[in-house]
C-alpha positions as CSV (number, residue, x, y, z in Angstrom):
1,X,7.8,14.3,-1.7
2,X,10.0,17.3,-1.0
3,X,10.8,17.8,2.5
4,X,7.5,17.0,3.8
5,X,6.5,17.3,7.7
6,X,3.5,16.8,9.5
7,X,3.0,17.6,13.0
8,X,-0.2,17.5,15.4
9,X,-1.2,19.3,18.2
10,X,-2.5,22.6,19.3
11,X,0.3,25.4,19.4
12,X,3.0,25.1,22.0
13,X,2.1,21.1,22.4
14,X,3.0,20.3,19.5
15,X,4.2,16.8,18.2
16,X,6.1,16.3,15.3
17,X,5.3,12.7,13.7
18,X,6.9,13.2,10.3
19,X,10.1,15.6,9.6
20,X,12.0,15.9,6.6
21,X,10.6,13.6,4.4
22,X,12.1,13.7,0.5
23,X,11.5,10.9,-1.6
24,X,10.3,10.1,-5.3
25,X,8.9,6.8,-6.6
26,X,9.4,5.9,-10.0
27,X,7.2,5.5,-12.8
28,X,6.0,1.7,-12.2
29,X,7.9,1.7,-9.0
30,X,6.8,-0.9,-6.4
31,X,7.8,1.0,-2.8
32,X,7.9,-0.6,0.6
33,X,7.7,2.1,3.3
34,X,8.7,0.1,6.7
35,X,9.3,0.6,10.2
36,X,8.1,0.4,13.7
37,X,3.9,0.7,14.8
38,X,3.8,4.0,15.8
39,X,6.6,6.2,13.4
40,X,4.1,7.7,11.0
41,X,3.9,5.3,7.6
42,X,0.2,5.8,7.6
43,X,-0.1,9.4,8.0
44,X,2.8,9.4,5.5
45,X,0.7,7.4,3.1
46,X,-3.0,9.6,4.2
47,X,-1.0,13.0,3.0
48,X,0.1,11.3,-0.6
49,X,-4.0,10.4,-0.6
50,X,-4.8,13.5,-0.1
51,X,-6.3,13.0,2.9
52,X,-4.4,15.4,5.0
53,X,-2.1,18.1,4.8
54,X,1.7,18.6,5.5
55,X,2.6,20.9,7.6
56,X,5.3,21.5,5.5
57,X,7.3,20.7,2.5
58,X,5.4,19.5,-1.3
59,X,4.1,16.8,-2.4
60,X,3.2,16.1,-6.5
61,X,1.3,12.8,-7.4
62,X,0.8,12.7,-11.2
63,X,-2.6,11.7,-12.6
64,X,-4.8,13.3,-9.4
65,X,-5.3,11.8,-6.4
66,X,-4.1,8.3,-6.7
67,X,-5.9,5.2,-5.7
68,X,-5.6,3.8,-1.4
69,X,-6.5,0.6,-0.6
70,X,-6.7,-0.4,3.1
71,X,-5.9,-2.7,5.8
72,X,-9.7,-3.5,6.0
73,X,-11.7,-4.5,2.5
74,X,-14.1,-1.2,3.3
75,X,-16.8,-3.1,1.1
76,X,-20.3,-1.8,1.2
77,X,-21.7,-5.2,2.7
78,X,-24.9,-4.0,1.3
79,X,-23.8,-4.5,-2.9
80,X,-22.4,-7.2,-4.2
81,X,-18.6,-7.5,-5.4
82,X,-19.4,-6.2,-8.7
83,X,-21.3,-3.6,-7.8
84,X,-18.9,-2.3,-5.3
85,X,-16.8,-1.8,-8.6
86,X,-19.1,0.0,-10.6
87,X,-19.7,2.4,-7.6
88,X,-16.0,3.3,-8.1
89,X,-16.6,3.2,-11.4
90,X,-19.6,5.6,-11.3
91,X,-17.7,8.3,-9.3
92,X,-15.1,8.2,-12.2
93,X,-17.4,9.4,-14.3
94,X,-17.4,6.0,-16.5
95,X,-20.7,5.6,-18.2
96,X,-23.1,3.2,-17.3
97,X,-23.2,1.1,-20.7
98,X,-19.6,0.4,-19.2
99,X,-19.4,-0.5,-15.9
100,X,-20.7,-3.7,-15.8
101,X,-18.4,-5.1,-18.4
102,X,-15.2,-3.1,-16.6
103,X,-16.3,-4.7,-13.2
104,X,-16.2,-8.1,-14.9
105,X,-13.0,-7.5,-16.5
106,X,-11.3,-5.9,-13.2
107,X,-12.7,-9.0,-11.3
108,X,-10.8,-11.5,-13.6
109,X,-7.6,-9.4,-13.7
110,X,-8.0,-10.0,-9.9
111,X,-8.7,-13.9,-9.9
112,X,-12.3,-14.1,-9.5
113,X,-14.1,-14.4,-12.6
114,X,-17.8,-15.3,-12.0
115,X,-17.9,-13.0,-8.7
116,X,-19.9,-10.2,-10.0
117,X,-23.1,-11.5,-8.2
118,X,-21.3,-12.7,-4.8
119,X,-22.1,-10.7,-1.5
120,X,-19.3,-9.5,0.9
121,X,-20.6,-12.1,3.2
122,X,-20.2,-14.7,0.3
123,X,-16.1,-14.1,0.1
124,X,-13.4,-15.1,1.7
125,X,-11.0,-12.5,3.4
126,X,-8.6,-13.1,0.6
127,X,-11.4,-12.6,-1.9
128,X,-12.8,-9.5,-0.3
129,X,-9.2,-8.0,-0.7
130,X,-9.0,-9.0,-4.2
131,X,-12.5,-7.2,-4.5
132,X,-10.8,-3.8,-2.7
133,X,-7.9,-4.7,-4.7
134,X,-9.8,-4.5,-8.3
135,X,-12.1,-1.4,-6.8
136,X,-8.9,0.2,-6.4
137,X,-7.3,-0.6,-9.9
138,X,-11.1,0.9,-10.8
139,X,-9.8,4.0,-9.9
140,X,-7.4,4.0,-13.1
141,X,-4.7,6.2,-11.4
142,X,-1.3,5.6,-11.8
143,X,0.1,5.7,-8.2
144,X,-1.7,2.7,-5.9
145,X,-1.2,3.3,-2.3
146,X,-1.2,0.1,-0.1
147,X,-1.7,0.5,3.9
148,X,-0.8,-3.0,5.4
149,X,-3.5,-4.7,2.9
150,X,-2.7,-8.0,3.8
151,X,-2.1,-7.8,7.9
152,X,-5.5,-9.9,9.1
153,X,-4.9,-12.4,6.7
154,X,-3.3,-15.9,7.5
155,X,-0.4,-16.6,6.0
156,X,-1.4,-18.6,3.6
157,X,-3.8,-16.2,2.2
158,X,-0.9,-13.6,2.5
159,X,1.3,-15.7,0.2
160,X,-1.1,-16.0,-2.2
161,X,-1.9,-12.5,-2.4
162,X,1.6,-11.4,-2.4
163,X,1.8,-13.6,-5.9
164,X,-1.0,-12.1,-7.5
165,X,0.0,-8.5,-6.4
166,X,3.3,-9.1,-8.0
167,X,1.6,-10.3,-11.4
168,X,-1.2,-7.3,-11.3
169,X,1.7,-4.5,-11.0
170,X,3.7,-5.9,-13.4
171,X,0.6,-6.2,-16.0
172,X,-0.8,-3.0,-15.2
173,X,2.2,-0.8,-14.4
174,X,1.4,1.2,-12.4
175,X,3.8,2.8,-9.3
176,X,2.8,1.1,-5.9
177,X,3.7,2.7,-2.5
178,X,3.3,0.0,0.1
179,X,3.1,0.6,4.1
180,X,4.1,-2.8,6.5
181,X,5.7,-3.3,9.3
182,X,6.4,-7.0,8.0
183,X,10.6,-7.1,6.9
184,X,10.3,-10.2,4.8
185,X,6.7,-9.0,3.4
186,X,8.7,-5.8,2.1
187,X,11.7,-7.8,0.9
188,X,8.9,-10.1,-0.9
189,X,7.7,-7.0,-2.9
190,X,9.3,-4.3,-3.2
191,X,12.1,-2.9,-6.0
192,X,13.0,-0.9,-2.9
193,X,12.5,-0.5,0.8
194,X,12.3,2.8,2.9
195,X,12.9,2.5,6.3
196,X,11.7,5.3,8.7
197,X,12.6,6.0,11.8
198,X,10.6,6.3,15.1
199,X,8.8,9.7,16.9
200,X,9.5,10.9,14.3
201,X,9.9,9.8,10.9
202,X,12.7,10.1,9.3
203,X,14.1,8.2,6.3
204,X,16.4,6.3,8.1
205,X,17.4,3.9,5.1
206,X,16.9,2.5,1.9
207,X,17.5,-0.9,0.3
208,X,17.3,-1.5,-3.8
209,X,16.2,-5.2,-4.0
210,X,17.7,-7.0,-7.0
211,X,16.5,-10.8,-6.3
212,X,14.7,-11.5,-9.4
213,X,10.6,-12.1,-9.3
214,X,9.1,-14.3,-9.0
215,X,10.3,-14.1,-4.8
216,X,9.1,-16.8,-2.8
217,X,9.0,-15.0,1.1
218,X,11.3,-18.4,1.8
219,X,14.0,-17.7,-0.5
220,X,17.4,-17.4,1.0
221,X,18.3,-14.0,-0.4
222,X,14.9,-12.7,0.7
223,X,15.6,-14.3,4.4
224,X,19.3,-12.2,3.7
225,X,18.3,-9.5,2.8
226,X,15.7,-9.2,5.8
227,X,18.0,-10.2,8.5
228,X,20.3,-7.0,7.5
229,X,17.2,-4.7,7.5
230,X,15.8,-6.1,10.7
231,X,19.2,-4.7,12.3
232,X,18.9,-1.5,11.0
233,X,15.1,-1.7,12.2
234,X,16.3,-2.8,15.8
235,X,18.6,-0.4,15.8
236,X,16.2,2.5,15.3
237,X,13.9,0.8,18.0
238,X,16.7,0.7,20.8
239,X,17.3,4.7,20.0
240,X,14.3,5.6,20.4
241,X,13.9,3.4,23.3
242,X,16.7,5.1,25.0
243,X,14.8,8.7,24.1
């Protein structure tokens, strides 16, 4: 991204959610943008999609418009888990002597191997997000985008998920840009966190995480590392409080 903005509004009202933004993300990067409900992450995440415009500024995402997975699963209740894939898999372009057997093989890189047949209403929430999760690996881009993924789930689930995340990035490669407003959940992930600011966004820090994986979210250097963020994060809060 190179000095990307994005405001809303008709002319003369006017309000500026994201200003200035710069920031690249590695080849096989795993990216935690963080900060506050409300200072723009998601809109920040919607304009790498493609799904909206800046107002200003570039933005370059190699291999087309990369893969977004979201907050809800967004299955079609009406298909079963593996056919859900092979609809990704169809608008691809992947032929349909294929599909079936990429489904399968997306659902057992995902944990849940024998699932092809299963209806939405069949899975757990943590297995409807592995589902999501595989549709969006379908997609065969190299940039995954993430928009709070985990956030209904309990925290069991969440911990569980946050393992097999870990694993699927590191066996796939690909460059994963993650939105949360969970500290610890970004500390728990991420090679690096971006902090943004408030009303609007700015990039208001950065944090290179060397704690080896496997992380547990329990581990003193991850509960460290969060307290100094959370700081910063509080920080931004109060300033825009006083604004």
């Amino acid at each position: 991204l190179r000095h990307v903005s994005k405001t809303f509004g008709r002319p003369g009202a006017e309000q500026t959610v994201l200003d200035d933004i710069s920031l690249d993300v590695a080849p096989g990067e795993f990216v935690c943008l963080l900060g506050a409900s409300g200072c723009g992450k998601s809109t920040l995440l919607n304009l790498v999609a493609g799904l909206d415009a800046p107002s200003a500024g570039e933005i370059s995402v190699p291999g087309g418009r990369p893969a977004l997975m979201f907050q809800e699963h967004a299955l079609f209740p009406w298909l079963t888990a593996g056919r859900n894939i092979e609809l990704a898999l169809r608008l691809r372009g992947v032929p349909r002597s294929e599909r079936r057997g990429e489904a399968e093989r997306l659902l057992e890189l995902v944990r849940l191997k024998g699932a092809y047949g299963k209806r939405v209403h069949e899975l757990s929430g943590g297995m409807r997000q592995r589902v999501a999760m595989a549709r969006a690996l379908s997609q065969a881009t190299p940039v995954l985008l993430m928009d709070e993924p985990f956030a209904a789930l309990d925290a069991i689930t969440r911990d569980v998920l946050h393992e097999e995340l870990t694993r699927i990035w590191q066996e796939t490669g690909v460059s994963v840009l993650f939105v949360t407003h969970n500290v610890r959940e970004a500390v728990r992930l991420a090679q690096r966190v971006v902090l943004l600011s408030s009303r609007p966004g700015r990039i208001a820090g950065q944090w290179q995480v060397s704690i080896p994986q496997p992380r547990r979210i329990e581990d003193a250097a991850v509960a460290d590392l969060s307290v100094e963020i959370t700081e910063k994060l509080r920080g931004e809060i109060r300033r825009h409080g006083r604004h």
